[in-house]
C-alpha positions, 0 to 999 in steps of 0.5 A: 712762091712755090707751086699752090696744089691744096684746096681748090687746086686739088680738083682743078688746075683752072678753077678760076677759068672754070667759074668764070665759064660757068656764070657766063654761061648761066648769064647767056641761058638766063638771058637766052642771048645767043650774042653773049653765048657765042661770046661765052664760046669765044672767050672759052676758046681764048682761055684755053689757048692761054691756059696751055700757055701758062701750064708750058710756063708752069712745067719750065718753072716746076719741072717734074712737081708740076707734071705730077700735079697735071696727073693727078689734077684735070685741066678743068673739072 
């Protein structure tokens, strides 16, 4: 399987660490849970962490496509 850079993945290179933020942020608003907030704030941390993680995979698997895909395409939105 090569390197996926259409649909979604021409706007974001996370977008499912993107969607997973924004329901748990809407669920913390909705519920006005200051826990669930702080956990939404732990967890974005932690993806981020993995996040760099998996793009050094990524430039070690793809070389120079994926470097030109993270010049053109933002880590989030």
């Amino acid at each position: 399987m090569g390197l996926n850079t259409n649909g979604i993945y021409k706007f974001s290179r996370n977008p499912m660490y993107v969607a997973y933020f924004i329901c748990f942020i809407g669920m913390a608003l909705l519920t006005q849970s200051l826990i669930l907030l702080c956990i939404v704030v732990i967890f974005q941390i932690s993806a981020h962490w993995i996040i760099l993680s998996e793009e050094k995979w990524c430039m070690e698997k793809f070389g120079e496509s994926y470097k030109q895909y993270m010049k053109r395409v933002r880590r989030y939105i």
